[in-house]
Every structure is written in C-alpha cells, then in structure tokens.
C-alpha positions in Angstrom: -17.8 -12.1 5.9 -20.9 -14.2 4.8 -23.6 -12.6 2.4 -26.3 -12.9 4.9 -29.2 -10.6 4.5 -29.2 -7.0 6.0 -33.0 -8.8 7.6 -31.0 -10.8 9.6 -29.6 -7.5 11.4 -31.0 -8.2 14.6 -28.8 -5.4 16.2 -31.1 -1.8 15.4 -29.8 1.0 12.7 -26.4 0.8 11.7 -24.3 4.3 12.3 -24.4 6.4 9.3 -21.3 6.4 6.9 -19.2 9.5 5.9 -20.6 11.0 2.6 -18.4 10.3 -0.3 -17.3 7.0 1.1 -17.6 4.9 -2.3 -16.0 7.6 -4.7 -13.3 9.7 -2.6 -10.7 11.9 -4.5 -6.8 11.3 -3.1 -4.1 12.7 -3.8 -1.4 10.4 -4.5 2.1 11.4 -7.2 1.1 15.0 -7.1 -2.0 13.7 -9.3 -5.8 13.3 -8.5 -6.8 9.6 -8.3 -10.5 8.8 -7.7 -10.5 5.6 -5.7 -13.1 2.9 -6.5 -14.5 -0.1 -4.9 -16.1 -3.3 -6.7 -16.1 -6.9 -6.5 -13.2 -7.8 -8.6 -15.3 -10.9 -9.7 -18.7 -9.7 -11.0 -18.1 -5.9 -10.8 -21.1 -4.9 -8.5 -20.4 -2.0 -6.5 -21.5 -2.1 -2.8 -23.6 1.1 -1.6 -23.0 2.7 2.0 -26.0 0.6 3.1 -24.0 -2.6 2.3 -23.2 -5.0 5.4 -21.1 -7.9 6.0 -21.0 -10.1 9.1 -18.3 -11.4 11.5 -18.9 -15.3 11.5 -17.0 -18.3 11.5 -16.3 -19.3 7.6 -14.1 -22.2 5.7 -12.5 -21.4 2.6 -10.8 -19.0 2.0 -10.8 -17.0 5.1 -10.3 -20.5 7.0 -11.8 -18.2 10.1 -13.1 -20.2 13.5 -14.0 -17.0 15.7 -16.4 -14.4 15.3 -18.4 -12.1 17.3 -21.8 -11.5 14.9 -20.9 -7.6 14.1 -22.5 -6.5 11.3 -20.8 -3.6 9.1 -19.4 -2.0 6.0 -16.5 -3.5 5.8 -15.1 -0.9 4.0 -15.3 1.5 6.3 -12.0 -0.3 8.2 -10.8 -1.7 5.0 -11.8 -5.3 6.6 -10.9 -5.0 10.1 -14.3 -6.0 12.0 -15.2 -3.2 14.7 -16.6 -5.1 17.0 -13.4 -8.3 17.7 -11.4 -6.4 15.4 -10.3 -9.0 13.3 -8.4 -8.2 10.2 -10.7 -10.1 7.3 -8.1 -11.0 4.0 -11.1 -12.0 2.0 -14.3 -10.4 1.5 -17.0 -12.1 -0.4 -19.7 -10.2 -2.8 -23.1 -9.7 -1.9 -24.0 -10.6 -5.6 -22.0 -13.1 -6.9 -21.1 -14.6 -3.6 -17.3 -14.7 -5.1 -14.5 -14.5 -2.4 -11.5 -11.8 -3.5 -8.7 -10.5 -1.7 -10.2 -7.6 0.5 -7.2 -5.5 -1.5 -8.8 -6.6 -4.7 -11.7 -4.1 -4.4 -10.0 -1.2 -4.1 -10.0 0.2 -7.9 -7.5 3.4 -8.3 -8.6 5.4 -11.6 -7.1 8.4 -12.8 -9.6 11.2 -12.1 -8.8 13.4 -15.0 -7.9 10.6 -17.6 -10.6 7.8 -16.5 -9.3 5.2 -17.1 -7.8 2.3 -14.4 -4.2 3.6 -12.7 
C-alpha cells in the first residue's frame, strides 16, 4: 500500500464510505469504547477520502503481486477488495512510515477519553 496520489486514480469515483467510519462507538466489556484510527508513527488521521493502492512493495510488506486497486484500506481492515490480499503493513500518507495495519486502530474510552 504505496502513498501514491489519489491523481493517479485512473479508475473513476471511488464508492462512498459508511458515515461514521473514522470515529465508530462499540460496545466492548459492557462499556462504550470510541475506536480511533491514526498512523501510529506521525499521528495523522486518514479521512474517508483517503486511498491506498494494491502494488508490488519491498520492505516490510515483502509483497510481489498486486492488482492496482485503489481503496480505503480501512474499510476491510487491510484486505484489498479487488485480489483480496490481506496487507500486514500499511504505510501513512504523510509521513510515509510503515506500521502494523493493527497499529492504527486506537481504542479510547468514550466517557473517560483517554487511550484503553
């Protein structure tokens, strides 16, 4: 998942995300968690508009495939919708730092705000 730019997007309009992607409420312990997602590197927070690509890519991700689909990847929490591949790694669209895709995900408590 290379930082190329949405320009490149030779494919038309991306579909439309659910509302409320980027800042859901779970329930999780009998307690309400917001769940939040940012590059555990530089701490920019992708918006629904945000778009990764499936390409071949060295280190970390080591991947040789790819099949040029363009997406939020977390939509499918890394999996790409067009080979389905599962993606580990994820790199930032700012910083250009690889993390663990799991590494986004940041779980606050909702009524306490602070990290869970």
């Amino acid at each position: 998942m290379c930082a190329i730019p949405q320009q490149a997007l030779q494919r038309g309009t991306p579909p439309a995300l659910p509302p409320g992607l980027f800042d859901v409420e779970r329930q999780h312990d009998e307690s309400t968690r917001k769940e939040r997602i940012r590059c555990p590197a530089c701490q920019w927070q992708p918006s629904a508009s945000s778009r990764w690509f499936c390409q071949e890519t060295g280190a970390p991700e080591h991947f040789t495939g790819g099949c040029g689909e363009a997406w939020n990847t977390f939509t499918t929490r890394g999996r790409c919708p067009g080979c389905h591949y599962q993606w580990r790694w994820t790199a930032c669209l700012k910083c250009d730092a690889w993390s663990l895709h799991d590494a986004w995900y940041e779980r606050e408590d909702a009524d306490a705000g602070r990290p869970a």
